[in-house]
C-alpha positions as CSV (number, residue, x, y, z in Angstrom):
1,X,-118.8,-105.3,52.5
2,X,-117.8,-101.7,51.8
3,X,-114.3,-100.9,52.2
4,X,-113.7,-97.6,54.2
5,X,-111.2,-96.4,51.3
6,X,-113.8,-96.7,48.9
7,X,-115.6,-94.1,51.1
8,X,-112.6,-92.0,51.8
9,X,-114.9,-88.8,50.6
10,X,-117.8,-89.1,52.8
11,X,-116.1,-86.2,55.4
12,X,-114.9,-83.5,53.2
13,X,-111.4,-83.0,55.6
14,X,-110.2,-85.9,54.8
15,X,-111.2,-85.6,51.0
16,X,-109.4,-82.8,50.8
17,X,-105.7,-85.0,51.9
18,X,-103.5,-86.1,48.8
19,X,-104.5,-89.7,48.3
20,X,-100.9,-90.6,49.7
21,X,-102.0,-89.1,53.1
22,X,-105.7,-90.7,53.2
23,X,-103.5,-93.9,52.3
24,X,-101.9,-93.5,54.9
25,X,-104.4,-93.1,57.5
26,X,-107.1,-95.3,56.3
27,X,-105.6,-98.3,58.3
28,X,-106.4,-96.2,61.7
29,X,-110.1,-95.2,60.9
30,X,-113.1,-97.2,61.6
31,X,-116.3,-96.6,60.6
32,X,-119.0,-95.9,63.2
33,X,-122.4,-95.7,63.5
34,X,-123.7,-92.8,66.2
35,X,-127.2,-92.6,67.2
36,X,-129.0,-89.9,68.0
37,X,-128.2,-88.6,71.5
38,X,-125.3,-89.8,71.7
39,X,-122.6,-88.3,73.9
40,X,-119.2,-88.8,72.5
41,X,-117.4,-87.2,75.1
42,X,-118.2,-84.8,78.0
43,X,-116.2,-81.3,78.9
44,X,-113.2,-81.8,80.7
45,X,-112.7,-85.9,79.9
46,X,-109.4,-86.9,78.4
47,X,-110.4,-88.2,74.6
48,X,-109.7,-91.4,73.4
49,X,-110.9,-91.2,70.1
50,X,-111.8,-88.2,67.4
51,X,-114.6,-88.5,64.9
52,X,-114.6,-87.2,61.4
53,X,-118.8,-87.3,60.5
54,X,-119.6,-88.6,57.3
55,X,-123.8,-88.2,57.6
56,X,-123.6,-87.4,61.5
57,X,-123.7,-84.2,62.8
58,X,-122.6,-83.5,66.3
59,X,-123.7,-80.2,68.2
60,X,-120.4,-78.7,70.7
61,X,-122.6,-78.1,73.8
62,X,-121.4,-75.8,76.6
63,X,-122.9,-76.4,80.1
64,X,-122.7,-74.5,83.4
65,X,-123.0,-75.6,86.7
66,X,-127.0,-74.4,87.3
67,X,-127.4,-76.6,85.2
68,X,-128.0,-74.4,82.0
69,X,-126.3,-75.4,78.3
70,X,-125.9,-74.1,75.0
71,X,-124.7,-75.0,71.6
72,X,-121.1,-73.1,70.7
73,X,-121.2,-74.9,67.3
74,X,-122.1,-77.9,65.2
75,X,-119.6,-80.1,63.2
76,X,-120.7,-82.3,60.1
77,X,-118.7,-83.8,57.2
78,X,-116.5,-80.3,56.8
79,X,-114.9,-81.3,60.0
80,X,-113.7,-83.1,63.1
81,X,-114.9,-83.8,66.6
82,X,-112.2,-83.5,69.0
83,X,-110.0,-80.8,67.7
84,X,-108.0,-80.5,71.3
85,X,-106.4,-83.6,71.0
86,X,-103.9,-82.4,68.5
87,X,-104.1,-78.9,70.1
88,X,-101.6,-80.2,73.3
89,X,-104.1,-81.0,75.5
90,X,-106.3,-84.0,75.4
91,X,-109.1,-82.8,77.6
92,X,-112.0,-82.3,76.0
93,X,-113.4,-78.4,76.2
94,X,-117.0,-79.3,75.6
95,X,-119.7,-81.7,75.4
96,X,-120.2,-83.5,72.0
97,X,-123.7,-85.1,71.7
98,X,-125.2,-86.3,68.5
99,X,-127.7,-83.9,66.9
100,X,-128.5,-85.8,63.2
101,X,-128.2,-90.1,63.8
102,X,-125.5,-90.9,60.8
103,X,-121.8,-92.4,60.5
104,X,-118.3,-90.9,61.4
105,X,-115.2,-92.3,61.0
106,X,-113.3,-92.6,64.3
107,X,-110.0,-92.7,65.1
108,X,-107.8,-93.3,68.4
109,X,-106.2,-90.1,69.5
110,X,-102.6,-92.2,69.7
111,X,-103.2,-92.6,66.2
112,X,-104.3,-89.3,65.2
113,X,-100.8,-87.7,66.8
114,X,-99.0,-89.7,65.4
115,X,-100.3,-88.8,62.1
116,X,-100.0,-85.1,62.5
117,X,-96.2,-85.5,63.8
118,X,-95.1,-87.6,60.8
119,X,-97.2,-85.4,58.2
120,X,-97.4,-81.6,57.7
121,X,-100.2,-81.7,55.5
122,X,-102.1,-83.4,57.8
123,X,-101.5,-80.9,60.5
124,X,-101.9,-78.0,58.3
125,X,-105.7,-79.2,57.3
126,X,-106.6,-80.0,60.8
127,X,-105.5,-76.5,61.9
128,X,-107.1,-74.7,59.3
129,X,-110.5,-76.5,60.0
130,X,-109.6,-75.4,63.7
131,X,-109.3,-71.5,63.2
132,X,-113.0,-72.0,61.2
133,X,-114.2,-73.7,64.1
134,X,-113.1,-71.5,66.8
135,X,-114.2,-68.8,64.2
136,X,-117.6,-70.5,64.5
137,X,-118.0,-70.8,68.0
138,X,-116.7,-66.8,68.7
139,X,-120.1,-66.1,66.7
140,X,-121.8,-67.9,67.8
141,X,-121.5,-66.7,71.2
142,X,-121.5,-63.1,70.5
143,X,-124.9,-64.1,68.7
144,X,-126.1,-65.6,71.8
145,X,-125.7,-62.7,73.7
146,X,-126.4,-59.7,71.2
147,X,-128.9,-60.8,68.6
148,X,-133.0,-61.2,68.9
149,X,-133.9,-64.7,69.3
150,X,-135.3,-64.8,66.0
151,X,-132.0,-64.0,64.6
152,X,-130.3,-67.1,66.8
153,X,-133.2,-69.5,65.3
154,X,-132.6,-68.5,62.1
155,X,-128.8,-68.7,62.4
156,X,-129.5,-72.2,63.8
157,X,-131.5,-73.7,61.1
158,X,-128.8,-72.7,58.6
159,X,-125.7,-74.0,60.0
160,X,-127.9,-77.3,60.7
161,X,-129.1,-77.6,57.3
162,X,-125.6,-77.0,55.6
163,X,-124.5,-80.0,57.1
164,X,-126.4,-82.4,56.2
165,X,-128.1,-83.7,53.0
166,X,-131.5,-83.0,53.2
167,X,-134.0,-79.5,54.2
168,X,-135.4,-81.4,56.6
169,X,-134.0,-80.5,60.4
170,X,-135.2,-83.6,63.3
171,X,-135.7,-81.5,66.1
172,X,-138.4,-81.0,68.5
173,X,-138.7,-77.1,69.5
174,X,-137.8,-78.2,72.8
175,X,-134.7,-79.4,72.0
176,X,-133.7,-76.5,70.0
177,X,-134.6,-74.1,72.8
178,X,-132.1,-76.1,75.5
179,X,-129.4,-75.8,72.6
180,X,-130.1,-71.5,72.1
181,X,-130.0,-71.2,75.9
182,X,-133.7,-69.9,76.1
183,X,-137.3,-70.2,76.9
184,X,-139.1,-73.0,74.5
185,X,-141.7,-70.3,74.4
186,X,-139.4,-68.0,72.2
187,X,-138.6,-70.9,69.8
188,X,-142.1,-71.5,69.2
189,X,-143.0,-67.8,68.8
190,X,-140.2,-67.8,66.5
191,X,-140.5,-70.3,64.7
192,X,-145.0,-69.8,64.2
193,X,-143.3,-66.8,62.3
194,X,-141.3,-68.2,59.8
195,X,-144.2,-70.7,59.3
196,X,-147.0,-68.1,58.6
197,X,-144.2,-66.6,56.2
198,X,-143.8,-69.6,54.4
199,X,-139.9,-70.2,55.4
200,X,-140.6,-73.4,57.0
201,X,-142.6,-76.2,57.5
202,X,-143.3,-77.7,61.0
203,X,-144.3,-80.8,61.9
204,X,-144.0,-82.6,65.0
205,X,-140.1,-83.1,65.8
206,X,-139.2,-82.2,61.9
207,X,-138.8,-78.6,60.4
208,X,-138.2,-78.4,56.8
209,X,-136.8,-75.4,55.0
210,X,-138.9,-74.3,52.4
211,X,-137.0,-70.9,51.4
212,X,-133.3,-71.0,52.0
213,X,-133.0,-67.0,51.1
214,X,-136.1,-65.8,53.2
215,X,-134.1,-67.7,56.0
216,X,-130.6,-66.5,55.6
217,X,-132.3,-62.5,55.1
218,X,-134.0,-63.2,58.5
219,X,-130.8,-63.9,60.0
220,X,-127.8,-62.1,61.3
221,X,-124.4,-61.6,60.3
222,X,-123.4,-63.9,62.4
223,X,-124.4,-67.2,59.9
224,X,-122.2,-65.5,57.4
225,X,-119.5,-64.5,58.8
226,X,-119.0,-68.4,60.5
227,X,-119.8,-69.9,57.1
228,X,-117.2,-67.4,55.0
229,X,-114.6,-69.0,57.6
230,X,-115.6,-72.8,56.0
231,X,-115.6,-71.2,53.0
232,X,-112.0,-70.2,52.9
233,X,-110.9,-73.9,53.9
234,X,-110.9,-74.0,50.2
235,X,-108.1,-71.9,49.4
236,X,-105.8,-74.3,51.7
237,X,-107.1,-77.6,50.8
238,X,-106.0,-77.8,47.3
239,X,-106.9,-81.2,46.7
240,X,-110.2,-80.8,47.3
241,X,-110.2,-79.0,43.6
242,X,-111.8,-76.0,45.3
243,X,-114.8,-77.4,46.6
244,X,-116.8,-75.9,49.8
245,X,-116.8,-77.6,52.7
246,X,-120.5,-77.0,52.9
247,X,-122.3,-77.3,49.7
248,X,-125.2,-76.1,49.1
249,X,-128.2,-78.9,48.8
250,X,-129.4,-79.1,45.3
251,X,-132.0,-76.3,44.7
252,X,-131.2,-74.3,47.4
253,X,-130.9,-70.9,46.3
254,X,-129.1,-67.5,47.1
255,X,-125.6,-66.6,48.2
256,X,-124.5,-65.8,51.6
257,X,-125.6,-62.9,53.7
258,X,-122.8,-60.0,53.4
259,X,-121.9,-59.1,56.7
């Protein structure tokens, strides 16, 4: 069987710890499986556990009372599900479903505090990651409210595909459309466009990403300006030997958007 140490670089915020600190915390982690759909905690419930994804990728859902939601932000290997538990209070301050089926490590929230108290290191990575997140989920809500759907698609597709290791996005336009907060009519419109323009492929319940660039000069600023704040998680974790938290797949071309 696999040990978990021998796959202590599958979520990049952990990679980025000394070898010492992953040491350290490697007898508290377990490796889990999440399916697709899967809610790992709803707004407002106490957490039990965190989740650093490996190949999972968990969208941050917001939900109102009418009964209307939207994604705030997705986390994949750059980061950690749960991020309130070290922030002094426990209770969770949105949904967490499973967007992309894949593996996380989990770890009690006990655990995870005591970790942080003993360990500055660990504390400062976590709250680095933190500012990108809430970085993240700022613009992604100012996109929400300001930006032409076709922007917000665009956006969407992006911050999906750079966190996971293939162009191809499982989603059906449907699902996409609860997670933007609009009308599956818009997505579809939207998303006919970029296929005439060759940007994507669509296929029932899978888009794939033909032309990275075409897709990120379709978008707004917003995609950049949430992806420079990953970005700079390099500067603080030094032991990652300077490495993004979100990598480019192989043969995707073109740099960010400047804001």
């Amino acid at each position: 069987m696999t040990s978990i140490t021998s796959l202590f670089d599958k979520n990049r915020l952990l990679a980025a710890l000394s070898r010492a600190e992953w040491l350290q915390l490697e007898p508290d982690l377990e490796w889990d499986e999440l399916p697709a759909g899967a809610v790992l905690h709803r707004v407002g419930a106490e957490l039990r556990h965190v989740y650093f994804p490996a190949s999972a990728t968990v969208s941050l859902v917001s939900s109102l009372a009418s009964g209307a939601s939207c994604e705030v932000a997705v986390v994949g290997s750059e980061g950690v599900v749960g991020v309130c538990a070290f922030m002094g209070d426990p209770r969770a301050l949105s949904d967490a479903i499973v967007q992309r089926p894949g593996h996380a490590y989990r770890m009690a929230v006990p655990a995870l505090l005591h970790h942080t108290q003993r360990s500055p290191e660990v504390m400062q990575h976590l709250l680095a990651y933190t500012q990108a997140l809430f970085t993240h989920m700022s613009q992604s809500s100012a996109c929400n409210r300001h930006h032409a759907l076709d922007q917000q698609l665009c956006r969407w597709l992006l911050e999906h595909l750079d966190r996971q290791g293939d162009a191809d996005i499982h989603a059906t336009q449907e699902h996409i459309a609860g997670l933007l907060g609009v009308r599956r009519e818009g997505v579809t419109c939207g998303a006919l466009k970029l296929q005439k323009a060759g940007v994507i492929e669509y296929h029932r319940g899978r888009i794939t990403v033909l032309d990275r660039d075409a897709l990120e000069s379709r978008s707004c600023e917003c995609y950049g300006a949430a992806r420079r704040g990953y970005d700079r998680l390099s500067c603080v974790h030094s032991h990652a030997g300077g490495r993004e938290l979100l990598p480019r797949l192989p043969g995707q071309r073109g740099g960010l958007q400047a804001a």
